[in-house]
C-alpha positions in Angstrom: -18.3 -6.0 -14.4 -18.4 -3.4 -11.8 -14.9 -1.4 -11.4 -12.7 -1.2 -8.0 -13.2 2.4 -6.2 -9.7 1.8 -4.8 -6.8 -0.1 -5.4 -3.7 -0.5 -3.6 -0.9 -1.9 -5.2 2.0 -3.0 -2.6 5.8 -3.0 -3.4 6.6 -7.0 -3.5 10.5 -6.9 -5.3 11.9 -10.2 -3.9 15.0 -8.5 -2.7 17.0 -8.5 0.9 17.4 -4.8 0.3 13.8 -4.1 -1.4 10.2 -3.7 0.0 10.2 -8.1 -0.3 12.8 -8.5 2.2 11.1 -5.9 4.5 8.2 -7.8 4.9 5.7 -6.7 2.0 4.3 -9.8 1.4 3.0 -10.3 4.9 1.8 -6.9 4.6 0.1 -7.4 1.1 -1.6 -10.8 2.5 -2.8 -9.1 5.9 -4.4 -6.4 3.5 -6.4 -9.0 1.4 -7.4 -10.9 4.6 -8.8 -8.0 6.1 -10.6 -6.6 2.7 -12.3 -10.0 2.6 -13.4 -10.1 6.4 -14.5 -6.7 6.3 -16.8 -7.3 2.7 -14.6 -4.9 1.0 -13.0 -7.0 -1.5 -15.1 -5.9 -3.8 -15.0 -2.4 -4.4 -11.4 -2.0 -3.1 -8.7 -4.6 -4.9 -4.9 -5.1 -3.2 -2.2 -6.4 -5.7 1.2 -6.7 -5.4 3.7 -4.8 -7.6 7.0 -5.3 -9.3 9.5 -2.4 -8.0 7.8 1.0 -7.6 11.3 2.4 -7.2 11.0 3.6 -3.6 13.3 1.2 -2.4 14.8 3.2 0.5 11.0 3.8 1.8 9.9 0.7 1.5 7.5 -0.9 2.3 5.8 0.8 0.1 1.9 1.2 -1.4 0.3 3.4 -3.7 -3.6 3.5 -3.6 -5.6 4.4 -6.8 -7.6 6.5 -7.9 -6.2 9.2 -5.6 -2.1 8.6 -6.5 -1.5 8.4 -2.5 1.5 6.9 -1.7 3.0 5.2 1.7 6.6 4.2 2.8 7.5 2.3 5.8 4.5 0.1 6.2 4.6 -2.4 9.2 1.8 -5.1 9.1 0.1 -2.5 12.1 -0.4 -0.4 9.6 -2.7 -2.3 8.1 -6.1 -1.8 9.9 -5.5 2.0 9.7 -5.2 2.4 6.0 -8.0 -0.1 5.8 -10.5 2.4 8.2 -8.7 6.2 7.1 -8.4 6.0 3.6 -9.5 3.4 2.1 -12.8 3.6 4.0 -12.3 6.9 5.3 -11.3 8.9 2.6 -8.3 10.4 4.5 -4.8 9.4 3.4 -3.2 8.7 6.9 -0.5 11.6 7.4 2.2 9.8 9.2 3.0 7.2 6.6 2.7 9.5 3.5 5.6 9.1 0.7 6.1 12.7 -0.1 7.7 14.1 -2.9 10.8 15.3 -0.6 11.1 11.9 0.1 10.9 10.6 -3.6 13.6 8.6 -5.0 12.5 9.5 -8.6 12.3 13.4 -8.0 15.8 14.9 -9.4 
């Protein structure tokens, strides 16, 4: 079985007040869509996630290998991780979870 080059795993805690209520599962199904028209499906896998505990950023994604991590996502987003990073290589700046952002960091 040949292994995924990338996988992005999107935030999908069925919450009002968590990534779920903020649309993430629109988001996570627009992603597979797209992977599948574009042949990408594949070599780059989208799953969803139980709480990644960014629930103040979220929507939020984490793609793998590379550990890159996004907050905010809209479903416009979409097509631009899709061609930057996932394709492109290049983590797309403007959506970027930093560490000064990071719940967890204390």
């Amino acid at each position: 079985m040949k292994k995924y080059q990338k996988h992005i795993f999107i935030c999908e805690k069925d919450d009002k007040n968590s990534c779920g209520g903020a649309g993430s599962f629109k988001i996570r199904k627009k992603l597979k869509s797209r992977l599948k028209e574009l042949n990408l499906s594949k070599s780059i896998r989208a799953n969803s996630s139980g709480c990644l505990g960014q629930c103040k950023h979220g929507p939020v994604a984490v793609v793998y290998p590379e550990g890159i991590w996004y907050k905010g996502l809209r479903e416009e987003d979409v097509e631009t991780i899709i061609q930057k990073h996932l394709v492109g290589n290049k983590p797309v700046k403007g959506l970027l979870l930093s560490d000064d952002d990071s719940e967890r960091k204390k």
